[in-house]
Backbone as JSON Lines, residues from 0, in Angstrom:
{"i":0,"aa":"X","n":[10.31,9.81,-0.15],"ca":[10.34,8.61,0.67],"c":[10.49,7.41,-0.26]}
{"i":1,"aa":"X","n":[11.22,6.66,0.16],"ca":[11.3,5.42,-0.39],"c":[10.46,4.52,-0.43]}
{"i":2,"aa":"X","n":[9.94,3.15,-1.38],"ca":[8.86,2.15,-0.82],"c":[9.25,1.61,-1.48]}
{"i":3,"aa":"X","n":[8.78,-0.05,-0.98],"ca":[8.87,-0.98,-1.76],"c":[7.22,-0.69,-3.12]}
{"i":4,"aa":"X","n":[7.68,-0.55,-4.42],"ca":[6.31,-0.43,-5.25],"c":[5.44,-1.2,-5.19]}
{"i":5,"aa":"X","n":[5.65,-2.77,-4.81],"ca":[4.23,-3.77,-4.38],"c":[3.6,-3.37,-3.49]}
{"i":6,"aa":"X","n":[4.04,-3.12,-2.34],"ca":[3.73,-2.55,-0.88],"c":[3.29,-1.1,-0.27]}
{"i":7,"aa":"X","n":[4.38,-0.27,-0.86],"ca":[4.61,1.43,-0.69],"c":[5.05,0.62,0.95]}
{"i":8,"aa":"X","n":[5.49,0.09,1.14],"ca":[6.04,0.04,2.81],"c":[7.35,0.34,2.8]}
{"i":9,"aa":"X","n":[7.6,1.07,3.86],"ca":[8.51,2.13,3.62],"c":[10.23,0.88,4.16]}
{"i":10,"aa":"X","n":[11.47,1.9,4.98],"ca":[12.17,0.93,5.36],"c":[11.81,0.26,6.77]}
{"i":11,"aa":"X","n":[10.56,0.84,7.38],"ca":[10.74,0.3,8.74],"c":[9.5,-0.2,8.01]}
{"i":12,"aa":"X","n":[9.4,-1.5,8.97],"ca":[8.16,-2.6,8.39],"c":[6.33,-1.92,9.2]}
{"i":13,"aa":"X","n":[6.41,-0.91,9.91],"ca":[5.32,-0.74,10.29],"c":[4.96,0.67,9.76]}
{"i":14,"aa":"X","n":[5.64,1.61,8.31],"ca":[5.36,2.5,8.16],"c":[5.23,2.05,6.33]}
{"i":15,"aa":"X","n":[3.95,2.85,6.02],"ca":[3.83,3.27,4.66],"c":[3.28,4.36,3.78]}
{"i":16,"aa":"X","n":[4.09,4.54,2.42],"ca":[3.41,5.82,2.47],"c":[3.27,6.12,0.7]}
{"i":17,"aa":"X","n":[2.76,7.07,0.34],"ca":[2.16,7.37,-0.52],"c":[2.02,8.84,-1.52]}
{"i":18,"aa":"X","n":[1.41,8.52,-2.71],"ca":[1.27,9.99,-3.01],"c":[2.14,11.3,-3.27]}
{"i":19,"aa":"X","n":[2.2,12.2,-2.55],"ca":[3.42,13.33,-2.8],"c":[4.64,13.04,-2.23]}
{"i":20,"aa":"X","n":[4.35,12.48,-1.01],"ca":[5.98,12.03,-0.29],"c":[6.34,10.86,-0.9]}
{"i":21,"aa":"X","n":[6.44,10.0,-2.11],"ca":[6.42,9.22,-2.63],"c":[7.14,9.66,-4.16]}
{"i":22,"aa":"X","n":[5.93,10.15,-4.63],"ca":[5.69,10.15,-6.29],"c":[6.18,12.08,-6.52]}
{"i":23,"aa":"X","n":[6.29,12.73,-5.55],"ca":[6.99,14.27,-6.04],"c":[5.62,15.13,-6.2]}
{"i":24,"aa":"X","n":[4.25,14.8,-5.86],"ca":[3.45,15.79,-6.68],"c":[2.81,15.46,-8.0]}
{"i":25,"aa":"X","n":[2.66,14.13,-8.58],"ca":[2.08,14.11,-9.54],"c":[0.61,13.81,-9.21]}
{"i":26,"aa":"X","n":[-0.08,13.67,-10.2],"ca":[-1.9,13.71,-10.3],"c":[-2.34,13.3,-8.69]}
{"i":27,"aa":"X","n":[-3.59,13.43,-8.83],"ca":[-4.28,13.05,-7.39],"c":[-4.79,11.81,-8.01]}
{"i":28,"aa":"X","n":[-5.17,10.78,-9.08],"ca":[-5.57,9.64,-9.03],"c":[-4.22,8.72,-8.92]}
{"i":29,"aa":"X","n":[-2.71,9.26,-9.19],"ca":[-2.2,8.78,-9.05],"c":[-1.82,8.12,-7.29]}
{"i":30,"aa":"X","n":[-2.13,9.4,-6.51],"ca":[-2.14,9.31,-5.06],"c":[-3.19,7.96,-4.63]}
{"i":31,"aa":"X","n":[-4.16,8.2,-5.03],"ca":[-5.37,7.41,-4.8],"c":[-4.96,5.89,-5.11]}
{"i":32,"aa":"X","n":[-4.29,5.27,-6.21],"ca":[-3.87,4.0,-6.58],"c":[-2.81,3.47,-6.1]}
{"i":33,"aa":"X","n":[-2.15,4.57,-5.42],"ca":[-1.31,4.26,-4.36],"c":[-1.69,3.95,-3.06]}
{"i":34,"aa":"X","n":[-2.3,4.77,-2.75],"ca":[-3.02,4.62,-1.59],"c":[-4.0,3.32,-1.43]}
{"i":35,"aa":"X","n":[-4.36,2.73,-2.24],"ca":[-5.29,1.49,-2.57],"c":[-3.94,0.31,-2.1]}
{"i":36,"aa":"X","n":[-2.95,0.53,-2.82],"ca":[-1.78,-0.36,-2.42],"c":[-1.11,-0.38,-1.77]}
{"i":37,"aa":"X","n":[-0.93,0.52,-0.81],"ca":[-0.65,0.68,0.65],"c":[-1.7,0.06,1.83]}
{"i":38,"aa":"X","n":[-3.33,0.36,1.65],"ca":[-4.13,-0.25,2.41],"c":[-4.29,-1.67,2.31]}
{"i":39,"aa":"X","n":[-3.93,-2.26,0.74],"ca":[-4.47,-3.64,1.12],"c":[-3.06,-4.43,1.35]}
{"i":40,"aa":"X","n":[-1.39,-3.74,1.2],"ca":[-0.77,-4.75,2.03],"c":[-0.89,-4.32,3.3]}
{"i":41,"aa":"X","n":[-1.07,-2.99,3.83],"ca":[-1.43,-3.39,5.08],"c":[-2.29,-4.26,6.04]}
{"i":42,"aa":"X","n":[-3.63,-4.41,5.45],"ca":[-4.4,-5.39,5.85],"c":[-3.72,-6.62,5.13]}
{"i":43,"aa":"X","n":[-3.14,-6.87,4.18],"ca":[-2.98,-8.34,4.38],"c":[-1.59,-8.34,5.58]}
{"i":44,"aa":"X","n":[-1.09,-7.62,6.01],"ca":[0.58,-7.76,7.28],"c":[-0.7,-7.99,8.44]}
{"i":45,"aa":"X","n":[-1.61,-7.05,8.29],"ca":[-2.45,-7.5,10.09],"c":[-2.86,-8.82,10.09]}
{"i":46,"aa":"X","n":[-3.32,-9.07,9.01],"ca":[-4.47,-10.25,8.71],"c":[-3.56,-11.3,9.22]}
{"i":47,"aa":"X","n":[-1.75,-11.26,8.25],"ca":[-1.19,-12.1,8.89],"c":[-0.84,-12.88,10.36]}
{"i":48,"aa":"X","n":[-0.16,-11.24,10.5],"ca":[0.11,-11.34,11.89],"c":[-1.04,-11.52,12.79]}
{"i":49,"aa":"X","n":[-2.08,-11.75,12.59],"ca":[-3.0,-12.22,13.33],"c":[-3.47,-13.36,13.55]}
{"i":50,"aa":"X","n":[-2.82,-14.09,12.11],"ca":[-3.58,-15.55,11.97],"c":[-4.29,-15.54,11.17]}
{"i":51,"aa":"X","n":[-4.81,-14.6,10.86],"ca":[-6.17,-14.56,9.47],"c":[-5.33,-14.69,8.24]}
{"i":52,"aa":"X","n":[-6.85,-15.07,7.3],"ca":[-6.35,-15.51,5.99],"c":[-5.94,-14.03,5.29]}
{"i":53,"aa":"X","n":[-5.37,-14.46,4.34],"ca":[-4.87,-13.11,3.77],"c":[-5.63,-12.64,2.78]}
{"i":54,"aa":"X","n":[-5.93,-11.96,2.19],"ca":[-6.88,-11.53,1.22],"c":[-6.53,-11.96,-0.43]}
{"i":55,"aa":"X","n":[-7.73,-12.19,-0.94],"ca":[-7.3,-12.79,-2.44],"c":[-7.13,-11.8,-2.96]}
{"i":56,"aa":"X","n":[-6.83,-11.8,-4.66],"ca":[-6.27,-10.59,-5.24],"c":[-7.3,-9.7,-5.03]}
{"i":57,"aa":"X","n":[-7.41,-8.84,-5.8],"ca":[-8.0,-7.21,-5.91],"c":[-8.92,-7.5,-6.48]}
{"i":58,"aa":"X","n":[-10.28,-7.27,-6.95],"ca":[-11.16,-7.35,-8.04],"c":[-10.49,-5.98,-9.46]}
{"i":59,"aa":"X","n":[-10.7,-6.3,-10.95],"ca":[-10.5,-5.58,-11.88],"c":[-10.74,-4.26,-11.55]}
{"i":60,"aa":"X","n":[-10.52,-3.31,-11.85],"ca":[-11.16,-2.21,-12.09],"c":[-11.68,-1.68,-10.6]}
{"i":61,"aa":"X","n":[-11.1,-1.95,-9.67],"ca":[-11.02,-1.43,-8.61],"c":[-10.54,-0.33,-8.09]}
């Protein structure tokens, strides 16, 4: 599957994705840091589209 790498959002704007359908099968922390960057642009697209503020960066070592 394709993604944008800031996002992992795929070509349709309400799908994203991660991990093996993504990256082919490599490590499981790699899945996981993906998956971290898939959840928080998704919450920042709701936050938007809602009116809410968008979220500040990430904390380090997160």
């Amino acid at each position: 599957v394709l993604v944008d790498p800031a996002t992992h959002r795929t070509g349709n704007p309400r799908v994203y994705s991660g991990g093996d359908c993504v990256n082919g099968g490599k490590e499981v922390v790699n899945a996981v840091a993906e998956a971290k960057i898939a959840a928080r642009a998704m919450h920042e697209a709701m936050m938007t589209r809602a009116g809410g503020a968008a979220p500040g960066p990430a904390p380090q070592g997160s």
